[in-house]
Kinemage of the C-alpha trace (Angstrom):
@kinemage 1
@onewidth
@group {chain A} dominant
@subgroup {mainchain}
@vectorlist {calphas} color= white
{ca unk a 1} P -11.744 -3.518 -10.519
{ca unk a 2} L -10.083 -3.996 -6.908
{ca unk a 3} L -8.300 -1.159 -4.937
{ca unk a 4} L -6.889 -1.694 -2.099
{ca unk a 5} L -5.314 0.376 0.430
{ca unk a 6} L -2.748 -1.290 2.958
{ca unk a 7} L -2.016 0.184 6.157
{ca unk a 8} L -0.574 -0.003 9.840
{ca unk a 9} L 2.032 0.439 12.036
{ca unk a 10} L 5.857 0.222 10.474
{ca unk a 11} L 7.091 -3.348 10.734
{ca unk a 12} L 3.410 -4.940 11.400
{ca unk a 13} L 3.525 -6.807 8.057
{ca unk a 14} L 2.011 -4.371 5.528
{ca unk a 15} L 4.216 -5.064 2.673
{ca unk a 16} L 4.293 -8.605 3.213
{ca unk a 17} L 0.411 -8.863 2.874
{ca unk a 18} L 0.531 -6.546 -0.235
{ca unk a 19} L 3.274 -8.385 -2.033
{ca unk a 20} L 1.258 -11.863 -1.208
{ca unk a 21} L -2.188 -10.279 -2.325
{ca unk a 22} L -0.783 -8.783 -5.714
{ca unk a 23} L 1.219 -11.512 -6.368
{ca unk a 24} L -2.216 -13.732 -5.988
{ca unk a 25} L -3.786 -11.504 -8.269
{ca unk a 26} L -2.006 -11.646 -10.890
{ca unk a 27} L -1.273 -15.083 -10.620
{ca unk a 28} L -5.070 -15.887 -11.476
{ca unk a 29} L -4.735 -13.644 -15.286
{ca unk a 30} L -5.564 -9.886 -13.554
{ca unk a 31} L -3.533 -6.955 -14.191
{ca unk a 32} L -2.356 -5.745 -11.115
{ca unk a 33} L -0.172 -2.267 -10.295
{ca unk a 34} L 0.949 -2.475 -6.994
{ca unk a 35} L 1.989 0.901 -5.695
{ca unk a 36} L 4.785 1.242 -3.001
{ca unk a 37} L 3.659 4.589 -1.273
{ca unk a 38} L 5.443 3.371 2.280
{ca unk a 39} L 8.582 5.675 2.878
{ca unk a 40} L 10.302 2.574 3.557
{ca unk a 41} L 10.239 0.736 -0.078
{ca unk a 42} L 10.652 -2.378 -0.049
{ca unk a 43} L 7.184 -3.555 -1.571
{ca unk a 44} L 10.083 -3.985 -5.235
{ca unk a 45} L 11.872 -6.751 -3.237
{ca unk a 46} L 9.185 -8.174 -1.457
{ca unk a 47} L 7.323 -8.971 -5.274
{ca unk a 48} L 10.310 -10.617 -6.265
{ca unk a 49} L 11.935 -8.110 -8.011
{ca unk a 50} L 15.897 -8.219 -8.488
{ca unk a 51} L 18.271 -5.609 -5.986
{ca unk a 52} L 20.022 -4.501 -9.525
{ca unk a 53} L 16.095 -3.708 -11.497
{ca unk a 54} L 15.327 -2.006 -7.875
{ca unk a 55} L 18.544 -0.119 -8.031
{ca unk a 56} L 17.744 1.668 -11.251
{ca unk a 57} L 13.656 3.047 -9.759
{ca unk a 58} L 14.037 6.783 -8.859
{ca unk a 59} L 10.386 7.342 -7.124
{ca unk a 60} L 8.162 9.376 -8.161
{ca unk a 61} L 7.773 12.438 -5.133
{ca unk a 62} L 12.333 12.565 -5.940
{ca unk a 63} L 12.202 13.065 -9.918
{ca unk a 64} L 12.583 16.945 -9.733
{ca unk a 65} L 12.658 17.446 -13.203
{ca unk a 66} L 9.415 15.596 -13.561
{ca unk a 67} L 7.981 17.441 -10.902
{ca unk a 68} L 8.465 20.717 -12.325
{ca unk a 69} L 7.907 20.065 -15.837
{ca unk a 70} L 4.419 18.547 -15.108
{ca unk a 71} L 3.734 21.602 -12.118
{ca unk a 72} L 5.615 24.897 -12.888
{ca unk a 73} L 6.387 24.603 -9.251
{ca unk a 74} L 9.928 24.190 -8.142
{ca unk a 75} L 10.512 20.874 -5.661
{ca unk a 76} L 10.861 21.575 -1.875
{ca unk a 77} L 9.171 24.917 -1.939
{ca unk a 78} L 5.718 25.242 -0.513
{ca unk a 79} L 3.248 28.036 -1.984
{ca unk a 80} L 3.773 29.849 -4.281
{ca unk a 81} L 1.821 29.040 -8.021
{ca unk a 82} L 2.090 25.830 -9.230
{ca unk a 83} L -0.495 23.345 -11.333
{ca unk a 84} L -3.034 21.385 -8.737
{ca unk a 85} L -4.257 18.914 -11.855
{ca unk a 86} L -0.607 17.769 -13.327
{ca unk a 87} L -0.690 15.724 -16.890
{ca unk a 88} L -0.023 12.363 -14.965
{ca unk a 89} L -1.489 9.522 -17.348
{ca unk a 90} L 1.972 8.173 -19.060
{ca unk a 91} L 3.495 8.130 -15.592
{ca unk a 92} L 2.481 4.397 -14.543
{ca unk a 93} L 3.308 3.275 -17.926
{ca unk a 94} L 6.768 5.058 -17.989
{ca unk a 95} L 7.948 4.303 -14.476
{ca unk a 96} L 6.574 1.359 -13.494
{ca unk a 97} L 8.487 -2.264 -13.793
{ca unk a 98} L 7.098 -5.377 -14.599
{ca unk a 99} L 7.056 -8.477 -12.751
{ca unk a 100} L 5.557 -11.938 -13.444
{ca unk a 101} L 2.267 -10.353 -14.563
{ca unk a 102} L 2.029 -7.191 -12.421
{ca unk a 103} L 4.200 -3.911 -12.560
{ca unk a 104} L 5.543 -1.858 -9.723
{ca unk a 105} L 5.356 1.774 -9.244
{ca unk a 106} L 7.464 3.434 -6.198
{ca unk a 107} L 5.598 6.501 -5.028
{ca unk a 108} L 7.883 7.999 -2.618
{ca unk a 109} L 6.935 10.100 0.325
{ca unk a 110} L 7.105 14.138 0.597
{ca unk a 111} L 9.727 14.735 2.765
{ca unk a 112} L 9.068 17.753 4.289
{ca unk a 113} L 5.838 20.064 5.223
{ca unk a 114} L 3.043 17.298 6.510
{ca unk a 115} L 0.735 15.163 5.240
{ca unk a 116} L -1.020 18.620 4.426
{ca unk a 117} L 1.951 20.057 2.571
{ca unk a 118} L 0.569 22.615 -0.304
{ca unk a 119} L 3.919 21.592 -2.472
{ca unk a 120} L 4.390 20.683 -5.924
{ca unk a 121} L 5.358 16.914 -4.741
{ca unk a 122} L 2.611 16.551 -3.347
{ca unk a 123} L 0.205 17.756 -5.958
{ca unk a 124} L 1.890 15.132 -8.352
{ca unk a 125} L 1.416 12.036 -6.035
{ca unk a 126} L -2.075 13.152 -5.041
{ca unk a 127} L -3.067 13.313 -8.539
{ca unk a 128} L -1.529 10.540 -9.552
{ca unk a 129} L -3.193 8.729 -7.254
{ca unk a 130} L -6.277 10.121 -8.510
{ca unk a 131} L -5.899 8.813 -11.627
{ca unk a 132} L -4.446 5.599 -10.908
{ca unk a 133} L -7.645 4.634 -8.304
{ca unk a 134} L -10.166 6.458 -10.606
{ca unk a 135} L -9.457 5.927 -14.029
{ca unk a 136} L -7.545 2.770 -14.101
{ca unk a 137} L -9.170 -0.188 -15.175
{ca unk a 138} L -6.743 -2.959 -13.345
{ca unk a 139} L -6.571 -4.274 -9.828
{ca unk a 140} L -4.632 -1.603 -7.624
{ca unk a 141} L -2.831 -2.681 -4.572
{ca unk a 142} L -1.300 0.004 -2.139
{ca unk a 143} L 1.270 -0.467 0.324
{ca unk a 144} L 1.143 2.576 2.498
{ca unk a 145} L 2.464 4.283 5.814
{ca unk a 146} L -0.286 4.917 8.645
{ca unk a 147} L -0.912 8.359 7.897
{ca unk a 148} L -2.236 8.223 4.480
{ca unk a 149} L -0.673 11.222 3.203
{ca unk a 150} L -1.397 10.456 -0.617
{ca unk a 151} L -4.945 10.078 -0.608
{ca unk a 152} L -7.362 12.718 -0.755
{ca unk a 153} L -11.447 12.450 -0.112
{ca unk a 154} L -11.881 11.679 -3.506
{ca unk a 155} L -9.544 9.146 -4.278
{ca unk a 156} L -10.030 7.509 -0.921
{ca unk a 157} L -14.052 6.982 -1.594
{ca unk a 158} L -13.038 5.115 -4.668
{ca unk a 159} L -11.195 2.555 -2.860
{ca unk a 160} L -13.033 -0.756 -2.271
{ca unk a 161} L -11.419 -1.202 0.953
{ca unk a 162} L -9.173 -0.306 3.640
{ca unk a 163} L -7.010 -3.093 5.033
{ca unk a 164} L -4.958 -2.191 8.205
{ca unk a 165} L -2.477 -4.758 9.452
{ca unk a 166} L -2.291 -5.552 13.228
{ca unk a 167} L -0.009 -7.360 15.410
{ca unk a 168} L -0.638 -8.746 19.019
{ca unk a 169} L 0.400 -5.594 20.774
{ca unk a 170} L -1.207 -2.044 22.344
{ca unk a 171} L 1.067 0.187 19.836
{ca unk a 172} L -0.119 -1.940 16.955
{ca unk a 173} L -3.752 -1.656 17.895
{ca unk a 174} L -3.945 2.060 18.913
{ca unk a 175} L -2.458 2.704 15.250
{ca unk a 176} L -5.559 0.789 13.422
{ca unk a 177} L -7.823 2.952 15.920
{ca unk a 178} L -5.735 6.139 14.951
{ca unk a 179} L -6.365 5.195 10.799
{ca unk a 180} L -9.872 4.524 11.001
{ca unk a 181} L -10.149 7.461 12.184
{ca unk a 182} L -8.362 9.162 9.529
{ca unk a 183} L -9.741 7.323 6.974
{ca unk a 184} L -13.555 8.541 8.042
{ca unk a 185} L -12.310 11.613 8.131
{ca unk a 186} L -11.511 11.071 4.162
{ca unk a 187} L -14.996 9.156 3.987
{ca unk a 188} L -13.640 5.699 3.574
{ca unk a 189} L -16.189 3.277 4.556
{ca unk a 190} L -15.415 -0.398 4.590
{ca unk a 191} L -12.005 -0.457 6.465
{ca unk a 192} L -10.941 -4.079 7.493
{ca unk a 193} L -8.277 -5.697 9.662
{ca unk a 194} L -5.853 -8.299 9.076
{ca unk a 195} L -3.885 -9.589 12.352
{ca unk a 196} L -0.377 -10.641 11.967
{ca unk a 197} L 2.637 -12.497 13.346
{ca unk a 198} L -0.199 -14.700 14.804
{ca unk a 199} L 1.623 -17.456 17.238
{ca unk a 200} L -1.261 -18.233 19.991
{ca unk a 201} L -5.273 -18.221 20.463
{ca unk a 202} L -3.901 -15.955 22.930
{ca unk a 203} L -2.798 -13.935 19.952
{ca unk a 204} L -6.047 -14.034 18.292
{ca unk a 205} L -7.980 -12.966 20.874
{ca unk a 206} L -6.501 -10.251 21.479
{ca unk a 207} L -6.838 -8.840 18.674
{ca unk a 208} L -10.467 -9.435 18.769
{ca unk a 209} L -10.972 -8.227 21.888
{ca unk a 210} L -9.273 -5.386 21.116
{ca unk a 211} L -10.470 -4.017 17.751
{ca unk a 212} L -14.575 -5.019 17.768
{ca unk a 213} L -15.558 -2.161 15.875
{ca unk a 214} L -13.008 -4.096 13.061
{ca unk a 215} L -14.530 -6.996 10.539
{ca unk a 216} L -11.921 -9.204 10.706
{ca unk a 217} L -10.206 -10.435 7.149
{ca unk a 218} L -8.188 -13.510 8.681
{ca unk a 219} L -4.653 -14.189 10.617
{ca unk a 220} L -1.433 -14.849 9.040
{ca unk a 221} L 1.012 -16.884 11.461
{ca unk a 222} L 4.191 -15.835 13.061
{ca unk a 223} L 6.626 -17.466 10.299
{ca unk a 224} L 10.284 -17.324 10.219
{ca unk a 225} L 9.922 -18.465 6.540
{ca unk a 226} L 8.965 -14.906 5.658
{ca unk a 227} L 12.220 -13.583 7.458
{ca unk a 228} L 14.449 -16.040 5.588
{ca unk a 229} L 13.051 -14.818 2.042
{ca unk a 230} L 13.734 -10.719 2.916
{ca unk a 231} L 17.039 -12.198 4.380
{ca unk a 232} L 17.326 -14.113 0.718
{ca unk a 233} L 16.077 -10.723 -1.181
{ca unk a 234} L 13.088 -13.057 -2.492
{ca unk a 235} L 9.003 -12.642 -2.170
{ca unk a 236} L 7.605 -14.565 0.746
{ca unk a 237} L 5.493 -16.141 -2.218
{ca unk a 238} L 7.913 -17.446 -3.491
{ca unk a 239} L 9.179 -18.985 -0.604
{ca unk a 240} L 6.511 -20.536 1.743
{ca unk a 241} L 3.263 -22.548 0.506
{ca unk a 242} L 1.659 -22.013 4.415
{ca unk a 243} L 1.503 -17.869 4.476
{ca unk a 244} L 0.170 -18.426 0.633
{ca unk a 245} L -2.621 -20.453 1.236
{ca unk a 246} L -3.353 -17.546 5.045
{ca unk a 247} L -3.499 -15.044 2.444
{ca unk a 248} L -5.489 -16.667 -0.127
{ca unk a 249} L -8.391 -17.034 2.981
{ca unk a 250} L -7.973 -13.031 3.479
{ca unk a 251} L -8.107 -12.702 -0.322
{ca unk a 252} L -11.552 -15.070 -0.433
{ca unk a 253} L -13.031 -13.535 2.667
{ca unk a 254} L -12.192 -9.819 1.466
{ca unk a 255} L -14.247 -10.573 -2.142
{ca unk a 256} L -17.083 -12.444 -0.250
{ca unk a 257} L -17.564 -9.472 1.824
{ca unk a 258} L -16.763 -6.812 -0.696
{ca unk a 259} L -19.615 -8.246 -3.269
């Protein structure tokens, strides 16, 4: 089964390309968890799912009790003596919501002490994670942040690829450089580019002629249709047949490429 891991610079388009892709997904009969791990959030709204439903998710790095129960380490403390393999399995089941086929589960981010932090929270999301990539038999699709806190060496050589998300712009670009790094570091192999807010050939090629080390999944055009639906608290997919039928190239190229 497909797991994806979505990454890039904040604002690039990340969530919108995971919403579209799970969405797709489970739209053809898969079972698909998508997995908000962006500190942001807003994967829940851009699936489709309702403000009130969203209102009632606590994620998963802020349930203290949780924590501690399935740790013996207190929240917000780092050290000390706490379990590095948490009981984790009935989490997705228990905490996720379901939507039109798929189900949601909100990660959350550590808030303090680094993408290394030795911390209870981040023992549960890490294993988690572990679980979810390894073990789990449906298609998993993560929205992330660019530093890839969550995923350890061997969750991250278990996902089939690595998609970061790329505007026309130097910031954007020297991010994707900056996460392929990181994700070699973690021994991720296939790690793929998608450019976004696309409005020129001008556009295109810069992308091109600025990531060439990148394969290239496909473009998804600048469309203000995707700024009314997060304006309307819908999914883009729900919204806009043109950025359906971008993604659905990506989603074709990405499973030509990934055979």
């Amino acid at each position: 089964m497909l797991k994806l891991a979505i990454t890039g610079k904040g604002g690039v388009g990340k969530t919108t390309l995971a919403s579209l892709l799970s969405r797709l997904y489970a739209a053809e009969g898969n079972t698909v968890l998508a997995i908000d791990a962006n500190p942001d959030a807003n994967l829940g709204t851009a699936l489709g799912i309702s403000s009130e439903e969203l209102s009632r998710i606590t994620p998963i790095a802020e349930m203290k009790e949780l924590i501690e129960e399935r740790t013996g380490g207190k929240p917000g403390t780092t050290g000390g003596i706490f379990k590095l393999n948490p009981k984790v399995d009935d989490i997705p089941d228990r905490f996720s919501i379901k939507k039109d086929g798929l189900r949601l589960l909100v990660m959350g981010t550590v808030k303090k002490g680094g993408s290394g932090c030795m911390c209870p929270e981040s023992a549960l999301l890490r294993n988690l994670l572990n679980h979810l990539v390894l073990r789990k038999s449906e298609i998993v699709i993560m929205d992330m942040d660019a530093g890839i806190e969550h995923l350890g060496r061997a969750t991250a050589t278990a996902v089939n690829a690595f998609i970061v998300v790329v505007e026309p712009g130097q910031r954007s670009v020297e991010t994707a450089r900056a996460v392929k790094r990181l994700a070699q570091d973690i021994g991720i192999k296939k790690c793929y580019v998608v450019g976004n807010k696309i409005a020129s050939d001008a556009d295109r090629q810069f992308i091109t002629e600025n990531l060439p080390d990148f394969e290239l999944l496909g473009y998804i055009s600048f469309n203000p249709k995707i700024a009314e639906a997060d304006r309307k608290g819908i999914s883009p997919y729900d919204n806009d047949n043109k950025v359906i039928s971008e993604v659905k190239s990506i989603k074709e190229r990405l499973e030509a490429i990934s055979r």
